[in-house]
N, C-alpha and C positions, 0 to 999 in steps of 0.2 A: 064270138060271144066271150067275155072275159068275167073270170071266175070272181065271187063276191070273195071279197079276200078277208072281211067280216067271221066269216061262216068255215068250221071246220072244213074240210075235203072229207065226206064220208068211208073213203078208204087208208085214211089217217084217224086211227083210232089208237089208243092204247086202254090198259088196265094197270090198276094200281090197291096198292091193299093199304087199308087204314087199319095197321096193327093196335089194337088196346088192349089194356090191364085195367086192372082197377090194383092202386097200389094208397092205404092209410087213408081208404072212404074216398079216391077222388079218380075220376075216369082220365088215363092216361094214354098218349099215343107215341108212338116211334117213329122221327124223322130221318133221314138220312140225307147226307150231300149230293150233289150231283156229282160227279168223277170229273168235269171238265171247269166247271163255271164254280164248284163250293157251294152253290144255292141250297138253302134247307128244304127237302120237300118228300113225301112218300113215296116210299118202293113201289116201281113204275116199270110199267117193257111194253113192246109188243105183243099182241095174240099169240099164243103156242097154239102151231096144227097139232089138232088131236087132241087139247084139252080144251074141257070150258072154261069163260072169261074167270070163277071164283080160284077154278083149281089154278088159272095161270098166276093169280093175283097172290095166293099164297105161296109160289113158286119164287114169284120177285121178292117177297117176303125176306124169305126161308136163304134166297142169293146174296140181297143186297145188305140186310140186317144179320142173317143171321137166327131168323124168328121161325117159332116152331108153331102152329096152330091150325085153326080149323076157321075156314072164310063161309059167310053167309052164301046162300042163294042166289039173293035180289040185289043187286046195288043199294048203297045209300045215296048215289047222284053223281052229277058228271058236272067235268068242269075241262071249258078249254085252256089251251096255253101255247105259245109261241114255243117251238121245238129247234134248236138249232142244227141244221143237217151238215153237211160236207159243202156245200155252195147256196143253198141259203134258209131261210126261216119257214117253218109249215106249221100251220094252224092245227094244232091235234085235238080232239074229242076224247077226254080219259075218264073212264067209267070206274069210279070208286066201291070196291067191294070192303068192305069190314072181315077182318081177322082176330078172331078171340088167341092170343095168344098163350100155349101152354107152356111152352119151353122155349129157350134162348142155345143154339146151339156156342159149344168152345170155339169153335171153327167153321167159316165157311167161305163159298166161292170168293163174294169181294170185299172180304177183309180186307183192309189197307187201302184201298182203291176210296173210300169213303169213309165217314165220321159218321154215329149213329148217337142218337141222345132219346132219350124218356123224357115229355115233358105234359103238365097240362093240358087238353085238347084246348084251353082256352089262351096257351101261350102259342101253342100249338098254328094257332090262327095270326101271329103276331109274326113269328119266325118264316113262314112261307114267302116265295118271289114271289109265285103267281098271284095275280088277283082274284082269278074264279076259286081257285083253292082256298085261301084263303075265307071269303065267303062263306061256301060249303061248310069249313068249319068251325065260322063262328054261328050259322045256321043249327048245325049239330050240337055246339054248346050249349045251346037258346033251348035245344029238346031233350036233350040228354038229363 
């Protein structure tokens, strides 16, 4: 039986946080590069054992930006994307948590390792690889 290669693997999941502000009346969010590829896209990882998907989503947050804040409960949605491994490409499942961001730390883990920008959630949707991403949030700007 060979695996639809359509369709995430359900043990390929990730989470990722949709840091916003609201900065002169307009809903903002924070992008970050990828470390290998330079793609624009939201702070992203694997599951952490032992926290839930919100707490982990602000973790990637707080690592890869830098961003200090508080993640919703519920997703705002999920979007796949083509993941680049060591030998080849896997279909990931990445559940979008929203992070009200309080603070911006001076320093943090991967400083330097990537490029971090503020921009419109509606440019926001322009700047991203993926297409489900993308999507998602021009979905989000349509309700926001």
């Amino acid at each position: 039986m060979t695996q639809d290669l359509a369709r995430p693997s359900p043990s390929l999941r990730q989470v990722a946080a949709l840091p916003v502000r609201i900065k002169a009346g307009r809903l903002e969010t924070c992008l970050v590069t990828t470390r290998t590829t330079r793609r624009w896209t939201l702070p992203k990882g694997w599951p952490i054992k032992g926290r839930k998907d919100p707490q982990a989503a602000r973790i990637e947050a707080k690592q890869e930006a830098g961003l200090v804040g508080k993640a919703d409960k519920k997703p705002i949605g999920t979007y796949p994307y083509w993941k680049r491994l060591d030998t080849h490409f896997a279909l990931v499942e990445t559940t979008v948590y929203r992070v009200e961001v309080k603070a911006t730390l001076k320093k943090w883990k991967e400083q330097g390792q990537r490029e971090v920008q503020w921009v419109p959630l509606e440019e926001a949707a322009l700047l991203v690889a993926e297409p489900g991403l993308a999507r998602l949030l021009r979905d989000l700007t349509h309700r926001a």
